[in-house]
C-alpha positions in Angstrom: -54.8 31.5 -29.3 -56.9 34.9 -30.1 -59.1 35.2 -32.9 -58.0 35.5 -36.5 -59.6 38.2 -38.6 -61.4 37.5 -41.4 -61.3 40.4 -43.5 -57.5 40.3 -44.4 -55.4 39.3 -47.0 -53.2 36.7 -44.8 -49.5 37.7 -45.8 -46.1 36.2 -44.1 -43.7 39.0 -42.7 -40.3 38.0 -41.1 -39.2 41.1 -38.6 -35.6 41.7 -37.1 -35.3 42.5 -33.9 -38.0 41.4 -32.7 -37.9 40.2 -29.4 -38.4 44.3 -27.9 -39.3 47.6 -28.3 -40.3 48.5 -31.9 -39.9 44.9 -33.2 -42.1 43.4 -30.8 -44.6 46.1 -31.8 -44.5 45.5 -35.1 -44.9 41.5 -35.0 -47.8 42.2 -32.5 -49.7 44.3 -34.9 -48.4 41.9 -38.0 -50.3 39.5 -36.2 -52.9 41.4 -35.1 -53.5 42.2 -38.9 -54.1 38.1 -39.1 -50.6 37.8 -41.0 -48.3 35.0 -40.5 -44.7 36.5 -38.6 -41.2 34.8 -38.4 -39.5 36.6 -35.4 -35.6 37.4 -35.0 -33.1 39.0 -33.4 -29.7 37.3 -31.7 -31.8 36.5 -28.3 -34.4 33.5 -28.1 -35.5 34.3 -24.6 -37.0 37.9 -25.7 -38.5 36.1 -29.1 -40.0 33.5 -27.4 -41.6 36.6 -25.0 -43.0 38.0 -27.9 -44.6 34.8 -29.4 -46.3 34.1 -25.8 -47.0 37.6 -25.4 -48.9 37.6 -29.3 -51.4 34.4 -28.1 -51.2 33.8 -32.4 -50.1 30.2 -31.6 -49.0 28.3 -35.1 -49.0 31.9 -36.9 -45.7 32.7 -35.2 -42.5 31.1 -35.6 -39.0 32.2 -33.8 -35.2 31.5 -35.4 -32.1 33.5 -33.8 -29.5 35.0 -36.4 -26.5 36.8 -36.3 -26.9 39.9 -39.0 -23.2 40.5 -39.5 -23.0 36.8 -40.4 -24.3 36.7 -44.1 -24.8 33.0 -44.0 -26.8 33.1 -41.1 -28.9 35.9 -43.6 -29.9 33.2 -45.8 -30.3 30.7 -43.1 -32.9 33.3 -41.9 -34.9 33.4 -45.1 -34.6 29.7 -45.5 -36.0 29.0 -42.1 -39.2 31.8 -42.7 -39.9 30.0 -46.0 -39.6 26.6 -44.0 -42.2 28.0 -41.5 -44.3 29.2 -43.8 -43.9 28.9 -47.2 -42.7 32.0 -48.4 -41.7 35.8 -47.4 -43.9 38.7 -48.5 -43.1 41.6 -46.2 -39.7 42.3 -45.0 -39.1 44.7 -41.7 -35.8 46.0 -41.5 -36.2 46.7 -37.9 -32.7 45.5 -35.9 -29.9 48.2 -35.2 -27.1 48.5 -32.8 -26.6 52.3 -31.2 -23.8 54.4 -32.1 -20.6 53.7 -30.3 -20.0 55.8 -27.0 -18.2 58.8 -28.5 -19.1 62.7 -28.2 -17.5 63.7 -32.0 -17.6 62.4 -35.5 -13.7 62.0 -35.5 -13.7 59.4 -32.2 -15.5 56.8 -33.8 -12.6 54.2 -35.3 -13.0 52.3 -38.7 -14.1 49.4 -36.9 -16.7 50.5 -35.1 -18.3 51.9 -38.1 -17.8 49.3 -39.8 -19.6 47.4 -37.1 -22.5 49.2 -37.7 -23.2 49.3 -41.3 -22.9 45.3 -41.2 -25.8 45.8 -39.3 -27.5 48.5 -39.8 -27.0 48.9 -43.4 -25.4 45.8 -45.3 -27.5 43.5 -43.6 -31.1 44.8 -44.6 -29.5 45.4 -48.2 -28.8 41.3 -48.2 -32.1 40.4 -46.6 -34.1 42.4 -49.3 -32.1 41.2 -52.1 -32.4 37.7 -50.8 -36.3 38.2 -50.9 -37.5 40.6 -53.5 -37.0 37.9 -56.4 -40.1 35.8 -55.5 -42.0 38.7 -53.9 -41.8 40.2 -58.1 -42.4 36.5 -58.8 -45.7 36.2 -56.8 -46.8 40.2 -58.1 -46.4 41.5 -54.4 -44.4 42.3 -51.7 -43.2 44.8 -48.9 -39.9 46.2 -48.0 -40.3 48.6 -45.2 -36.9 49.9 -43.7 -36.6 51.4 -40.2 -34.7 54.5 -40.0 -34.6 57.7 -37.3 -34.9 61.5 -37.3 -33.1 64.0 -39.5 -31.9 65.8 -36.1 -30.8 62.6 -35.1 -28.4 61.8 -37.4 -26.4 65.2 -37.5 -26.4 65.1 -33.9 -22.3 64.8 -33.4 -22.7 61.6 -30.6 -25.1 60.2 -32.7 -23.5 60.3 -36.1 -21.6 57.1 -37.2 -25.6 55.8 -36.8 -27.3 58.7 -38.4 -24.8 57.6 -41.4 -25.9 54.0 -41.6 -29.6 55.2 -41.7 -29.5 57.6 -44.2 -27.4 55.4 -46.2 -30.5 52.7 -46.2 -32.8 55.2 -46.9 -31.3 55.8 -50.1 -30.6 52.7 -50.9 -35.0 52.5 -50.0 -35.5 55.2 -52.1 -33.9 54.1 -55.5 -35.3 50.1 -55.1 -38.4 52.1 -54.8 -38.2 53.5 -58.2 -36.5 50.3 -59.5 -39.6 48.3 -58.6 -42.1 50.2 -60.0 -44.7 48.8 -61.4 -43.8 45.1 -59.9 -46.3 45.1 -57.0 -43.2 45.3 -54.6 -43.3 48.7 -52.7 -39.9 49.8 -50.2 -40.8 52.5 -47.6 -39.3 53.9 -45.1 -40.6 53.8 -41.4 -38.7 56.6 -38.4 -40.5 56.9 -34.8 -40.1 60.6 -35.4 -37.8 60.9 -32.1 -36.3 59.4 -29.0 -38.6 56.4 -28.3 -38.2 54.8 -24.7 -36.6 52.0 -25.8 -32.7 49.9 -24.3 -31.2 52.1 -27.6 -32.8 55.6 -25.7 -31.8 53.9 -21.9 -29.6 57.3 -21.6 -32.2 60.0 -23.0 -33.6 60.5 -19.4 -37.0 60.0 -18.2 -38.7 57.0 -20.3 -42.2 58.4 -19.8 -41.0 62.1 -21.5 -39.7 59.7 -24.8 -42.4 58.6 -27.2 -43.6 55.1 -27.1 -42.5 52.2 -29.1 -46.4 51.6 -29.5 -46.9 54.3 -32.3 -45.1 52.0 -34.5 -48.0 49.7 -34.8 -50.1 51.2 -37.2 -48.4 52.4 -39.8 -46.5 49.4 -40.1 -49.8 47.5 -40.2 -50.7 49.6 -42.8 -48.1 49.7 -45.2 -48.0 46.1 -44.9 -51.4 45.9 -46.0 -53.4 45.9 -49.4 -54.2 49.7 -48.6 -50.8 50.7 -49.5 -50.7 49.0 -52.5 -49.0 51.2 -55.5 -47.2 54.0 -52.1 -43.7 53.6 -52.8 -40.1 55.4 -52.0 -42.0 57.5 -48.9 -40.7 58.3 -45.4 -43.3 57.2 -42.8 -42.9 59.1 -39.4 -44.7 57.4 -36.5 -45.6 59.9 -34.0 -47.5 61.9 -37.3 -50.1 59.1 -37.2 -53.0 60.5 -36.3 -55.6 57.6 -35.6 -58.6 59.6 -35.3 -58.3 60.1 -39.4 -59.0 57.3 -41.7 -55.6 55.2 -42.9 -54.6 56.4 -46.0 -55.6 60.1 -44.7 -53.3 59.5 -41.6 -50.4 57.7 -44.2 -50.9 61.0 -46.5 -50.2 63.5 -43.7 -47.3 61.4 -41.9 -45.7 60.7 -45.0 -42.9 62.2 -47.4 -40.6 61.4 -50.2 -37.7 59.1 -48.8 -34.4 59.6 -48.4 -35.5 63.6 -47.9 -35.9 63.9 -51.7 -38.3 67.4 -51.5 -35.6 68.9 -49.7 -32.6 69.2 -52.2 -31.1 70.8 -54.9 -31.6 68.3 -58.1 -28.6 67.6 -60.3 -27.9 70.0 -62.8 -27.7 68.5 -66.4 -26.5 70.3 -69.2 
């Protein structure tokens, strides 16, 4: 088991999909931050991977659930608070791709509904499930992960460009709903095509971004640093590591759910 630092506010984090790609990043530098980590996704084989692969013996703990199941949602949180005693950040990490379709108008109702029970409905039922004690306790994290802009109006690419933005603003207004509670929502995107299973098509892995950007920044955000940043969009691969954190966060960061980039409402 590796060392535990000592200068950090031990939390607990459960992250979804977690056995790969980004959510194996994540819970790596979760518990690399000296936090505790419940790790989940549908395959045991890949979580138990990750909890070999983070050396963080007792300070990780594994449980499979299905996210279109809603009482396997609340089995979820029950087994993280069984673990360890409670939830205080949330990583909405686990997607399925869009269907194989070239336009908007191939994709059947089924298949989109397919994936806003995952992509969507699901996070929305794990955060309401937790936020109660996280106000309860004064603190807490909800950090959804989402994609590009260019991403979701890409026509092959839509049906999951909808699901996204739809958590975004779902991110967005908790944000503003939560204020001043001590429970902050943010958005986390890559930035772009990450080589990751979802990307296996997007040609050469080594011209994609890595999964590893998404490391810091969720380290951060999970931390006491971000205390009081709320309602932003986080992109990854605008991380600059040579400048301190909350310089990096500043310059990678802007108001979810694109809110500097539209018209407001008009009221009379």
């Amino acid at each position: 088991m590796r060392e535990r630092p000592s200068n950090v506010t031990e939390r607990v984090a459960v992250v979804t999909g977690a056995g790969r790609g980004f959510g194996r990043v994540m819970a790596l530098a979760l518990l690399n931050a000296g936090h505790r980590v419940f790790l989940t996704s549908t395959d045991i084989e890949s979580l138990e991977d990750t909890r070999r692969a983070s050396r963080a013996g007792e300070y990780a703990a594994v449980g499979t659930a299905d996210l279109s199941n809603e009482r396997e949602l609340h089995g979820l949180v029950d087994a993280a608070v069984r673990a360890f005693g409670r939830v205080d950040i949330l990583v909405n990490n686990a997607g399925i791709p869009n269907p194989s379709v070239q336009r908007p108008l191939d994709i059947t109702s089924d298949q989109l509904r397919r994936l806003f029970e995952i992509n969507t409905f699901a996070p929305i039922a794990l955060t309401r499930l937790v936020v109660p004690d996280m106000i309860e306790h004064g603190w807490g994290r909800i950090i959804f992960i989402s994609t590009s802009l260019d991403t979701m109006l890409e026509s092959d690419h839509v049906a999951y460009g909808m699901t996204k933005a739809s958590g975004e603003a779902f991110i967005a207004a908790l944000a503003a709903s939560l204020q001043p509670t001590g429970v902050t929502a943010n958005v986390l995107s890559p930035g772009g095509p990450v080589a990751t299973r979802m990307a296996a098509n997007l040609g050469d892995p080594k011209s994609l971004l890595q999964p590893a950007i998404m490391g810091a920044p969720v380290a951060w955000l999970a931390s006491n640093a971000s205390n009081n940043v709320t309602g932003r969009r986080f992109i990854a691969a605008k991380w600059n590591a040579g400048l301190a954190p909350a310089q990096a966060a500043q310059a990678a960061s802007a108001p979810a759910a694109w809110g500097g980039y539209g018209d407001k409402s008009i009221r009379p």
